[in-house]
Each structure stands twice: as structure tokens, then as C-alpha cells.
N, C-alpha and C positions, 0 to 999 in steps of 0.2 A: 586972485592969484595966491596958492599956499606953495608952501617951502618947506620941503623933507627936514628935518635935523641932520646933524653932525653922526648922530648915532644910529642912521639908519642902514640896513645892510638890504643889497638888492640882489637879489636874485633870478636868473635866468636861466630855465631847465628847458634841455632837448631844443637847442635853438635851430634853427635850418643853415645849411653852409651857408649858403647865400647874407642871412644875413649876419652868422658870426663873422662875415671876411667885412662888412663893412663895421660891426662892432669894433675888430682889431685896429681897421684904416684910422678910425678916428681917434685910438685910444681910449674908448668907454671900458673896454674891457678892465683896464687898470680901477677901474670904479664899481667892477661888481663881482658879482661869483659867478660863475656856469657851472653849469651843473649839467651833464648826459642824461640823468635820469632824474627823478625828484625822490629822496633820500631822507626820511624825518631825523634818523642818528648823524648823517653828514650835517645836517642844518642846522641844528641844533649844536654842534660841536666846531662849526666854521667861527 
């Protein structure tokens, strides 16, 4: 079993509706980034 750090940033590009609507239900959203497209100046500057 490993464990992410405190300092780690997740990220989720182009995700499909279906599952961004149960990302939101549960609140993980609050826990990552979305992202529409994948972005290397957005990522690097989030």
C-alpha cells in the first residue's frame, strides 16, 4: 500500500460527462484539477 504526499497535484484532462457528474457527487473534484484539454503552460502554472 503507498500514499501520495501532501504535495501532490492530480490532475484529470478531457474527462467524459458521465464521469465528471460523479466526480462532482462525491466531492473529489475539490481534490484535483480538470483540465478540457492537456495544457503544459496551464500545468505548470496551476
Amino acid at each position: 500500500k503507498q500514499k501520495m504526499g501532501t504535495g501532490v497535484d492530480i490532475y484529470m484532462v478531457g474527462v467524459q460527462e458521465m464521469v465528471l457528474d460523479t466526480i462532482k457527487k462525491t466531492g473529489f473534484d475539490q481534490s484535483i484539477y480538470l483540465l478540457d484539454e492537456y495544457d503544459a503552460a496551464k500545468v505548470e502554472n496551476i
